[in-house]
Structures are given as C-alpha cells and as structure tokens.
N, C-alpha and C positions, 0 to 999 in steps of 0.2 A: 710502758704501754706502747702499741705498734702507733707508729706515725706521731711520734714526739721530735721537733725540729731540733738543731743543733745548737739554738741558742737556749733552750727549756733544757735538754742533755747538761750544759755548761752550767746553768743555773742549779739544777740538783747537784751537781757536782759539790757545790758548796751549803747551799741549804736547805740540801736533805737530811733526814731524821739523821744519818748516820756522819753526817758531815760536821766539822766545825768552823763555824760562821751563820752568822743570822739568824734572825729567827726559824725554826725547823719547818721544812715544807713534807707531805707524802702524797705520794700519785699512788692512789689506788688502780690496780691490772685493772678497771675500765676506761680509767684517764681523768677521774675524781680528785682536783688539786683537793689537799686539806692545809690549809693555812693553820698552824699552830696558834697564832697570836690574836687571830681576828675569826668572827663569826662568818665570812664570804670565804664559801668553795667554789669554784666554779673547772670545767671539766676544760682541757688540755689533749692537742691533738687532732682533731677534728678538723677533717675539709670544710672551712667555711661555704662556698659554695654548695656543698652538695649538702651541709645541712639549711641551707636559707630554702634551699628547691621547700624543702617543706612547711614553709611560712614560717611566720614569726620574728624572721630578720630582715634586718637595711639591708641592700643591698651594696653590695662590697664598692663600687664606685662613690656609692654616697655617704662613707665613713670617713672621719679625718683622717687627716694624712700621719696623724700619731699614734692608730692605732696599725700596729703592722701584724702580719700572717706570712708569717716567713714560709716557704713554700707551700702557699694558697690555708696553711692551718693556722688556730687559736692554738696562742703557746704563751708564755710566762712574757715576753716581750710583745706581747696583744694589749695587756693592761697596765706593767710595771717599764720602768726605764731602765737602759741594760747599762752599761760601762759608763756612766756620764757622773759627773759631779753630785746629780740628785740619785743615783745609782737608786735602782728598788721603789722609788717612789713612784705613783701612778703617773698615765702618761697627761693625767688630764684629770680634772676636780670629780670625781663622784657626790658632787653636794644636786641632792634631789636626784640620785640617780643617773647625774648626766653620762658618766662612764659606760655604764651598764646599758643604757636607751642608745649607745652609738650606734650598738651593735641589735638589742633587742626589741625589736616593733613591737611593744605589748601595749 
C-alpha cells in the first residue's frame, strides 16, 4: 500500500502471509492490517494528521511518547514494539481499550 513506512516494509518482511516467522500478518491495497491470530484489524499508512483534521482523534501532541508515527503515519510500530526484548508486544496495555482511546476520541 502507498505510504507504508520503513519500519511496517521490515515487519512484513517477516510476518507476512508469504514469510516465515510469526504469526502471518496481510495489508490489504487500502492499507487493512489483517492480523491472523487475533480479531483487531486496524488500517496502516495513513497521515495521522490529516486524518485527525477530520475528527475523531487525540491530537498527536497529546499521545504518549510510546506511540510512534514514523514519518507523521500509523504503521505496525504505532501499536506493537519493534526490535526490543518484548519484540511484537503492544506498546502499552489495551486493557478497557486503553491502546486504542490513545489515538481514538470516541
């Protein structure tokens, strides 16, 4: 998908459908992660800013500092941990949805 960062490239590199390692991930051509393992999709790619213009989200100033947007977009290192000891694990508890309310004003 157009405007997939370099650390989401890296990460399908290994757990994409066609890769071997981890559980299998697919980006759908609109930018539709499908998580193999778990019921949460959520989309990859996307100018955080220009999609918060449209309501609905925190504003990117007021997100923790664990959530990152590598060149200003949501990509696989927005909610998972990249190279570190806890490699793949979220950046932060989604218990009651906290992960998800970082980013989503709903």
């Amino acid at each position: 998908p157009v405007g997939l960062d370099a650390f989401s490239i890296q990460c399908l590199g290994c757990h994409g459908t066609n890769a071997d390692g981890g559980p299998p991930v697919d980006i759908e051509p609109r930018g539709l992660v499908r998580h193999a393992d778990v019921a949460v999709n959520h989309r990859v790619g996307d100018d955080y800013e220009a999609a918060s213009r449209y309501g609905g989200y925190r504003p990117r100033i007021r997100l923790s500092k664990a959530i990152l947007l590598p060149d200003g977009r949501v990509g696989c290192v927005s909610c998972h941990q990249g190279y570190t000891q806890t490699h793949g694990k979220l950046v932060m508890s989604n218990r009651a949805s906290g992960l998800c309310f970082e980013c989503h004003d709903l």
